[in-house]
N, C-alpha and C positions, 0 to 999 in steps of 0.2 A: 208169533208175530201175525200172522193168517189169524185168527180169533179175533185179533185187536184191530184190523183192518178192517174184517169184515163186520165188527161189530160198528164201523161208524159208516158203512159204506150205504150212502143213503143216496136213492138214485137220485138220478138227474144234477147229484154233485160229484161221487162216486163211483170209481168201476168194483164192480162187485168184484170178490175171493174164487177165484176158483181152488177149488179143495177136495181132494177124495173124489173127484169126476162131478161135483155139485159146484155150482156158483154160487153165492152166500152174498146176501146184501145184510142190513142192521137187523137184530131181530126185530126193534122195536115195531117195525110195519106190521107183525102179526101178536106182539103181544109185548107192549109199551111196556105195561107192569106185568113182569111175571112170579105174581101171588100163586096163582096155580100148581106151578112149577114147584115154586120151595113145598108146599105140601105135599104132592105126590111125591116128593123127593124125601117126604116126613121130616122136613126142618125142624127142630125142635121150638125155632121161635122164627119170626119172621118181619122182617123189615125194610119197608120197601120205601121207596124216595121217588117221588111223584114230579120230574120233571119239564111235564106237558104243559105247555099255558094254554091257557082259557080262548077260546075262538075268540071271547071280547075282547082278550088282548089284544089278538090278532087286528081285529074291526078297528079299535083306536090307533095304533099304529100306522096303518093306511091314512084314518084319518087328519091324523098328525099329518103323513109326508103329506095328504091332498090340501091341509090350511098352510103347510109352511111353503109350496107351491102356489099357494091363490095370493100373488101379490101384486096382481095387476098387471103383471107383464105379459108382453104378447108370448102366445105360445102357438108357434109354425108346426102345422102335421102336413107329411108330404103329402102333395096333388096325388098322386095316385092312390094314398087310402082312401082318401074325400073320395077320390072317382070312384073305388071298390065301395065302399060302404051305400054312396049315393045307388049304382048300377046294382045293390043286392036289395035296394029298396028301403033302407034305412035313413029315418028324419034326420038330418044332420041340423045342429039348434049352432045357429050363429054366434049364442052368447058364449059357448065355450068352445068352440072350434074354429081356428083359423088357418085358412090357406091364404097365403100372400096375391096370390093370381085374383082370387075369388073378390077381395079385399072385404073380407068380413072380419068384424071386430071383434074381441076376445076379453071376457069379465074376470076371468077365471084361468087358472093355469090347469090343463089336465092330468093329475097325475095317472100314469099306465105301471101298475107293475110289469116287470119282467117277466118272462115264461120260468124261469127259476125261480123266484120268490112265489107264483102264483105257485108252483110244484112243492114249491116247501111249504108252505100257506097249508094247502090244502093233505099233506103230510102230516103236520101239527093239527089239524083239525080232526081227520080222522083218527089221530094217538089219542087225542082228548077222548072220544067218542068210544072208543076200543077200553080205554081204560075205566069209562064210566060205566062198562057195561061191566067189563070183570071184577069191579069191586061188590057190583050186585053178586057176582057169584062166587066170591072170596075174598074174604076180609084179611090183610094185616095184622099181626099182632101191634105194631105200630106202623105209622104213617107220616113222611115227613116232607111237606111240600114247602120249598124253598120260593121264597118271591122272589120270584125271576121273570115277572111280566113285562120287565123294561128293557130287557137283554130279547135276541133275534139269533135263531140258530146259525144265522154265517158270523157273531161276532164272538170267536176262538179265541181274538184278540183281549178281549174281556175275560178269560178263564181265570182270573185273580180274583176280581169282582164277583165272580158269577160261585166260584169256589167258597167264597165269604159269605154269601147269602147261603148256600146249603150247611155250612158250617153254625151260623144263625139258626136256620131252621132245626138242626139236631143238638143245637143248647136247648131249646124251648121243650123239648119233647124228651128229655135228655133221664127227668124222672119215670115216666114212661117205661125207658128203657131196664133204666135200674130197678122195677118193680118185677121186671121178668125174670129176673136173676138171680 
């Protein structure tokens, strides 16, 4: 059970495993796909499933929530960041930021991620980057990346859906496989 916890235990969602006197977060943080591994292990074959999405994923998503946020409605940020942001010498642009007191008008809704989504964000960004480098230094015998660019790692709730696409992706690749055999 310790293995299966600490294999999802991805900070800043997560308390990591403590185990054997070691603490254990996901391994993916050091090595998303590990192709490495099954060779040093001398797999006889190897097949890895590429569950990283694309930092563009990433980028459109944001941009999604920031267009289905810009609908013209006032969007209130408390007087004291305006004051903080103002007092660290930062332009604050009328057209998207509005304080009630100030009574500046507001074009646009702003969307903020959260400090967890920007921690997961930026989580998914460097797995993509980690795994683009290790495919440079070891290749799969096959490879199977499921589209899953419209699925977001907090939706668990989705594991049906997100399950069906991986299962898609290893029909397609499915000759592939049986060539190794």
């Amino acid at each position: 059970m310790d293995a299966i916890l600490a294999s999802i235990a991805i900070p800043a969602m997560f308390q990591p495993v403590y185990n054997h006197g070691r603490y254990l977060v996901d391994g993916g943080l050091c090595n998303p796909l590990p192709i490495s591994i099954a060779h040093q292990l001398q797999a006889q074959y190897s097949i890895a499933v590429n569950v990283s999405p694309k930092p563009e994923r990433l980028r459109k998503r944001i941009q999604k929530k920031t267009n289905e946020k810009d609908t013209g409605k006032k969007n209130t940020q408390p007087l004291w960041l305006f004051n903080l942001l103002h007092a660290r010498g930062y332009t604050i642009s009328t057209d998207t930021f509005k304080v009630p007191s100030l009574g500046m008008k507001n074009k646009h809704k702003i969307y903020f991620p959260s400090a967890l989504r920007v921690t997961l964000q930026s989580i998914s960004i460097s797995a993509h980057n980690l795994i683009a480098q290790h495919l440079k230094q070891s290749q799969p015998d096959v490879l199977i990346t499921p589209r899953i660019e419209e699925y977001d790692m907090l939706e668990f709730y989705k594991g049906v859906e997100i399950i069906q696409c991986g299962y898609d992706a290893a029909k397609l690749v499915m000759p592939e496989i049986q060539s190794l055999l």
